[in-house]
Steps between C-alpha positions, in 0.01 A plus 500: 500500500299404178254312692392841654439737242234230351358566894572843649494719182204682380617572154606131451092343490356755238815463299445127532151576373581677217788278363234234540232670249774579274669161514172320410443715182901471396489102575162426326683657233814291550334159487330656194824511320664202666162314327566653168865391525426202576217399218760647227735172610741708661716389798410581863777586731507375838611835564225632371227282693730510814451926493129435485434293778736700754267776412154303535637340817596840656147691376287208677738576834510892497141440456512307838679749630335817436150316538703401888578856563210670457241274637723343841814721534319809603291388744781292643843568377667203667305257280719632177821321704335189501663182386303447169448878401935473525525215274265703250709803515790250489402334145425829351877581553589210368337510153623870506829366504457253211274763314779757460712289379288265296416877372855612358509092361215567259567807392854399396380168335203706344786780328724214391198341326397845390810567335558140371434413111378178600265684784591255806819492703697182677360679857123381433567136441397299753885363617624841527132646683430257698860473687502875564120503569582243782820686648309799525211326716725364722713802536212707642430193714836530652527893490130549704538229730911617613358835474283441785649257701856728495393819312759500246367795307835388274296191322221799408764712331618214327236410355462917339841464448429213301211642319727800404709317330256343298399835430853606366483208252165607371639875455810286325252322303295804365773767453665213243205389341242729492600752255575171244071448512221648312323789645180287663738224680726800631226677628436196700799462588529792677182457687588160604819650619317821634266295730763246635763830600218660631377206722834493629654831568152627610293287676752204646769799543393694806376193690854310436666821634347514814596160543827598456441765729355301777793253442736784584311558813381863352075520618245572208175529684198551271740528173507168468120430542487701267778376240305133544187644419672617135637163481119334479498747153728176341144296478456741218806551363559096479178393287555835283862372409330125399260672333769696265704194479260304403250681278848625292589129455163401345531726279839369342482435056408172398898500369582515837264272587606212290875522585407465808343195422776356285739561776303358808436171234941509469506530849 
């Protein structure tokens, strides 16, 4: 079913297109900030890295898509079902998967540190990241390929189940501490929180509920072509949430900054 609105739909290539300019702009922008974060001496997440390459893996394939559609599939639709042009369309579901919720993880370890004193939260070190980082790779490994072998729609809904919840303990996390910050931080906050809610409710949303739909046997036709051209919109949405997360944290006071230090040398 997903495989065919990347194929059959002819709202899904120009939105691909125009997530595509967007997402360059927001991502150059991302590795911006990640590169400022990084030359103040301040701790990478795998999270954080993990979100970036799910979205530079999936640009290079929609590219391969859309560049597929428009140059073979027109003149000869049946070459759009071929084996490799699947497997494309198959790994661009696949880092979708980890994306969104590799999404929800960053912006709740970028509020924590946002609202920490110390500017940093247990989430980005590395034996906490890397862990999750790893379950959530192999969870959309098992969730595309049973999705396709047996079409359990159910593993898809789990996984924006999943990325709900996450949600809910970010809304936890910034109705408690947010109103305890100065005015700047809980400005960004709010953004931070604004652009992960968004991202979920808005552009995974109608896509996961026609999955539901279609696992309740209900038809969509071209609603959901058009629901998974919305969802391309979270190549924008993704480096824009880095980029608040990680411009904000640059920009933490030198107190900050050096009891941060004395606690990582405790550690």
């Amino acid at each position: 079913m997903y495989f065919s609105a990347f194929v059959s739909s002819s709202v899904a290539v120009p939105a691909v297109l125009v997530a595509f300019g967007l997402a360059t702009g927001f991502l150059l922008w991302a590795l911006l900030a990640l590169r400022t974060h990084h030359n103040a001496g301040r701790r990478v997440s795998f999270t954080t890295v993990s979100l970036l390459v799910t979205d530079i893996a999936e640009m290079i394939f929609l590219a391969v898509i859309a560049i597929v559609y428009m140059a073979v599939s027109r003149d000869n639709p049946t070459l759009s079902y071929a084996y490799g042009f699947f497997v494309v369309c198959m790994a661009v579901i696949y880092f979708r998967l980890c994306a969104s919720c590799f999404h929800q993880l960053a912006a709740l370890e970028g509020l924590l540190s946002l609202t920490s004193s110390l500017g940093t939260t247990g989430l980005a070190t590395p034996r906490v990241s890397i862990p999750i980082s790893v379950a959530v790779w192999v969870w959309g490994i098992v969730s595309v390929y049973l999705t396709f072998q047996r079409d359990l729609s159910v593993l898809l809904l789990a996984t924006y189940l999943a990325c709900l919840l996450l949600l809910v303990v970010s809304s936890i996390v910034t109705c408690l501490k947010a109103n305890a910050q100065s005015p700047p931080v809980r400005k960004q906050v709010l953004r931070v929180f604004g652009v992960a809610t968004a991202t979920h409710v808005l552009l995974y949303g109608p896509v996961f509920t026609c999955v539901c739909l279609y696992a309740m046997g209900l038809p969509q036709g071209e609603v959901f072509n058009i629901a998974a051209a919305i969802m391309n919109f979270s190549l924008v949405t993704d480096p824009l949430l880095l980029a608040l997360v990680l411009r904000r944290e640059t920009q933490r006071s030198p107190v900050n900054e050096r009891r941060l230090d004395m606690s990582v040398v405790g550690a």
